[in-house]
N, C-alpha and C positions, 0 to 999 in steps of 0.2 A: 181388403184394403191394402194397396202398397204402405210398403216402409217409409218413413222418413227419410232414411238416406236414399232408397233406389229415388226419391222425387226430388231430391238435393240430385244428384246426379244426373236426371234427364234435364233439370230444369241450367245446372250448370253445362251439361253438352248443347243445349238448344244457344246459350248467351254465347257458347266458344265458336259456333258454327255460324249465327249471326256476324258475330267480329271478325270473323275470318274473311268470310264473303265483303264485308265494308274494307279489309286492309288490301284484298286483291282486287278489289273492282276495278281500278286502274290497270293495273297488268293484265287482269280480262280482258278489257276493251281493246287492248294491244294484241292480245294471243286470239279475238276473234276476229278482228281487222284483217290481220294477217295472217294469220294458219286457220281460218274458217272455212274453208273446202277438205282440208287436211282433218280436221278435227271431224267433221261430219264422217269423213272415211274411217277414222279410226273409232270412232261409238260401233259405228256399221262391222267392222270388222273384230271388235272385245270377245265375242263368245266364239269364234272361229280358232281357238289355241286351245282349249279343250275341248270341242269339238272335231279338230282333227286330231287330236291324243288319243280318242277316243278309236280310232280306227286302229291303232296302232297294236299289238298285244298286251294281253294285262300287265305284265312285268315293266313294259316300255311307257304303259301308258297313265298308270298309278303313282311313278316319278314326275313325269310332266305334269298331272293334275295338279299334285303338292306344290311344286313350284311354281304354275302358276295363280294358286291360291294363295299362296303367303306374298308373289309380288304383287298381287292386287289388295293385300294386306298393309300395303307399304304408305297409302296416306295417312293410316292411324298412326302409325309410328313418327313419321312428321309431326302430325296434329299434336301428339302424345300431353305436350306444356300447355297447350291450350282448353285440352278437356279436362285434365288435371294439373293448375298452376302449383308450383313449388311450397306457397305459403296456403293453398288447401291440402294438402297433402301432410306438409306438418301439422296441420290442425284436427287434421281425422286423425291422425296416428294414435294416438292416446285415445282414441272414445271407443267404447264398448260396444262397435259392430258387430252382427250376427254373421256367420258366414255365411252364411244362408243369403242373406243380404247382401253383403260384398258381391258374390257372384251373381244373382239375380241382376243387380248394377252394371255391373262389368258387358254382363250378356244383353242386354236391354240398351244399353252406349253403344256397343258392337253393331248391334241390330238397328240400330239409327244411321249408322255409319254405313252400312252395306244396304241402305234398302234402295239407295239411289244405283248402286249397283247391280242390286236385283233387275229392276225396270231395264238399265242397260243391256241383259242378258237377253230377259224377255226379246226386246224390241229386234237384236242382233240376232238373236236362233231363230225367228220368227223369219227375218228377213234370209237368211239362209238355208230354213226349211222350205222356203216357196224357192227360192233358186235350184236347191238339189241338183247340187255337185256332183261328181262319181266317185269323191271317195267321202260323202256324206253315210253315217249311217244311222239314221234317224232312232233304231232301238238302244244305240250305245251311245250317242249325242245327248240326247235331253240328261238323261241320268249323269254322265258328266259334267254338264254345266251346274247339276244341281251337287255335285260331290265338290268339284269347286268352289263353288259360293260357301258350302259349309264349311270348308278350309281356311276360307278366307273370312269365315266369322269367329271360327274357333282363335285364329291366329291374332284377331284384333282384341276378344275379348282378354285375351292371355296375354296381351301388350298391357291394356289396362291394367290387370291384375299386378301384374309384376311393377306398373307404374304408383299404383296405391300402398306398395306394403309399406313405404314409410320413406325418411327423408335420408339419404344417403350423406356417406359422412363427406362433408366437403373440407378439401385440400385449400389448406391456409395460404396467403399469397404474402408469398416475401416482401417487406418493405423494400420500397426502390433506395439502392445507396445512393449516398450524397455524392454527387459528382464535385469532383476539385475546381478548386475553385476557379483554376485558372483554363478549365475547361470550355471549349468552344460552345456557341447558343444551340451550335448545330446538331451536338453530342447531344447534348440535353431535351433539343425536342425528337429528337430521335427516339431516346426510352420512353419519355413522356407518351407518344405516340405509340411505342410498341405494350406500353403496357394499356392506355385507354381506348384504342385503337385493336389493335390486332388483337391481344389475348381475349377479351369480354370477342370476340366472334366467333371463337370457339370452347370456348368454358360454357360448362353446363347444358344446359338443352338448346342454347342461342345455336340454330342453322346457319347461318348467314355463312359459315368460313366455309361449310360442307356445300351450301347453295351455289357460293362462285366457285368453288373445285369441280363442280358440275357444269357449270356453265362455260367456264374456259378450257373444260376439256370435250364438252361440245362443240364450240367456236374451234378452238384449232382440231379438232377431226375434220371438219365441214369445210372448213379452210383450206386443209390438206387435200380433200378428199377435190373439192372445186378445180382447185389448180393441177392436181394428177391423174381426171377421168381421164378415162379414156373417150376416142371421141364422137363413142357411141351410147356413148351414156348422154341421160338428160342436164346438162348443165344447168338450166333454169331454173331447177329443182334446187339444186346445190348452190346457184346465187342465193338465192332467196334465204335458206336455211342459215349459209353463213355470212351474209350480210347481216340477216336478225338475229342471231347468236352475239356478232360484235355489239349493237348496237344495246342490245339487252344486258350483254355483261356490263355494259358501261351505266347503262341506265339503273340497275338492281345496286351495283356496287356504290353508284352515288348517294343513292335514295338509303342504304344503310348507313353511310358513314352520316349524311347526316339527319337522320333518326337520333343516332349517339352523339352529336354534338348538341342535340336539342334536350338531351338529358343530363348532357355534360356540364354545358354553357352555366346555367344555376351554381353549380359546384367550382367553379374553374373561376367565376368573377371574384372569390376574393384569395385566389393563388396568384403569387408572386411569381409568373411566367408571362414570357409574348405568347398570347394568346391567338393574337392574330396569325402569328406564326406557325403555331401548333393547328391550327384550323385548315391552312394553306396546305399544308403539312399533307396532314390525315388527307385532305381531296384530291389534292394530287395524285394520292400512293393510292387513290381509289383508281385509275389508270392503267397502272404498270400493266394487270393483265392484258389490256387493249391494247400497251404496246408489245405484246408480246406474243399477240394474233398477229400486228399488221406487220412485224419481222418475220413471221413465217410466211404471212400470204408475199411480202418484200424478193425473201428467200427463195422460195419456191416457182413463184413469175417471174424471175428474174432471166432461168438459164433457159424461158422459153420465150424470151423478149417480150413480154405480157406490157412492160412500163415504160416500154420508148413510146405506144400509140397513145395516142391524146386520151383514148379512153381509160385504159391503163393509172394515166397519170391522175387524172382526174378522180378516178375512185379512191388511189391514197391519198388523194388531198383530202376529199370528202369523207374519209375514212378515221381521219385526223381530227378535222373540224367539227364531224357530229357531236363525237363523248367531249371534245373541249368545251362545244357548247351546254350540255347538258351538265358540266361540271362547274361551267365558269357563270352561270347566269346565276345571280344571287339567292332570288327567289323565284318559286314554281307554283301557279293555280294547276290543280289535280289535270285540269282538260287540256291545259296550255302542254304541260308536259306530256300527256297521252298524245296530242297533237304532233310533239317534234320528234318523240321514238318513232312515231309512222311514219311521219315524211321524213326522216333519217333513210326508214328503212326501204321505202317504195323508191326514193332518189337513187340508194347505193345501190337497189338490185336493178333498176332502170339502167344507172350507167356502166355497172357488170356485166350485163349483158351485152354491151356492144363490146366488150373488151376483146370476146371473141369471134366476131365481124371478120 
């Protein structure tokens, strides 16, 4: 008979994986709308990196296995708050677990984690064994894909573990000083905002600051990359990526800030501040990266006359107008908004495309 706690643990990975699936189902339905031929290609092509390692020599090819078993270890580590939240975590700390148990747990969350993986592997080596490449080598492939995947369980279980030992010491936040008196409103929702705004998005296990550092450095590579192919490359491919990249940073950054207004709001009705100010505030500065795509895409089409043609012009406008809309409109039904990311993004890469007609 299992342990109490391995069944406290599968039964809390199974609630965390539920909720997960309900906080992305929106950004799903945006990421299969629009990168759904993409995404079918990239399932088809997951076990094709060790697969081809595999061919390689054992020196060359035992390096690549390991890495790409630990980056395919890499949604555990995202997940990590969700399988084990902070206030479970201090609550096991104290109780008289077995080790035995801990890791039995660890390895059993691991193995729920990677079995959707698995299936991917299967289905991908499957589909690559009936192609048979020439530099396929069917005796040193399968055993790779399967030293892989063990890579990539050891590495998740060993994420857990190290996320169970207990509650780390957290760094005390300095009282905000009193601003003077005769200090402007503007100073003061300034900190206000940098301290309920910016700092909680990167304190603790909160993604969100590491999320948009991602995303805006996707947006401006795809941006860059759009306006400096060469003109044998496929642009259509590169509209598209960075058209949705802008349009996603704008729509991810809004949808956090106000997540935390909506936690905030409660707490903030009986502080002595413009609230509506600070609110304005925080949405706005949800933006700035989006302007600091469309100053590079600005930038960059500029010295190649990209913004004198109608079409040109027309994508900064609409480039403008989407994330203002997606910012400025009060409230959002889940569909309504899944609705305006996509026809954001099929408009800007519609009239992208003719930009270079």
């Amino acid at each position: 008979m299992a342990h109490a706690y391995v069944t406290f643990r599968i039964r809390l990975a199974r609630h965390a994986l539920v909720d997960f699936i309900a906080s992305v189902k929106s950004s799903g339905e945006i990421v299969l709308l629009v990168f759904g031929q993409v995404l079918v290609g990239l399932f088809a092509l997951i076990a094709m990196p060790p697969m081809a390692a595999s061919a390689l020599p054992l020196f060359e090819s035992i390096p690549l296995l390991f890495a790409h078993g630990l980056a395919m270890s890499l949604p555990v580590f995202l997940l990590r708050r969700r399988l084990l939240p902070p206030d479970v975590v201090r609550a096991l700390h104290p109780l008289p677990i077995p080790p035995r148990a801990a890791l039995a747990a660890d390895a059993l969350v691991a193995g729920m984690l990677a079995g959707p993986l698995a299936l991917a592997y299967v289905v991908s080596g499957a589909i690559w064994m009936h192609q048979g490449p020439d530099w396929l080598q069917p005796g040193r492939a399968l055993p790779a894909i399967v030293f892989s995947f063990l890579v990539t369980w050891v590495c998740a279980a060993v994420m857990l573990t190290f996320r169970a030992r207990g509650p780390r010491p957290s760094s005390r936040m300095r009282p905000l000083a009193a601003a003077p008196r005769r200090a402007q409103w503007r100073w003061r929702t300034a900190c206000f905002w940098h301290r309920l705004f910016w700092l909680p998005f990167w304190r603790g296990d909160n993604v969100i600051g590491w999320q948009q550092s991602a995303l805006l450095a996707g947006a401006l590579a795809s941006a860059l990359a759009w306006m400096m192919a060469p003109a044998g490359l496929a642009r259509g491919v590169l509209d598209v990526v960075a058209s949705a990249s802008l349009v996603l940073l704008a729509d991810r950054g809004d949808k956090a800030v106000r997540e935390q207004l909506g936690i905030l709001r409660p707490v903030m009705a009986a502080w002595p501040l413009r609230r509506g100010a600070l609110e304005l505030w925080a949405r706005a500065f949800s933006l700035a990266p989006v302007g600091l795509v469309l100053a590079l895409l600005f930038g960059a089409g500029w010295s190649q006359g990209l913004w004198h043609r109608q079409a040109g012009r027309a994508y900064l406008a609409l480039g403008v107008l989407a994330p203002l809309l997606l910012v400025a409109i009060p409230r959002f039904n889940p569909r309504g908004r899944v609705a305006l990311v996509v026809t954001s993004i099929v408009v800007l890469t519609a009239v992208g495309s003719e930009i270079w007609i």
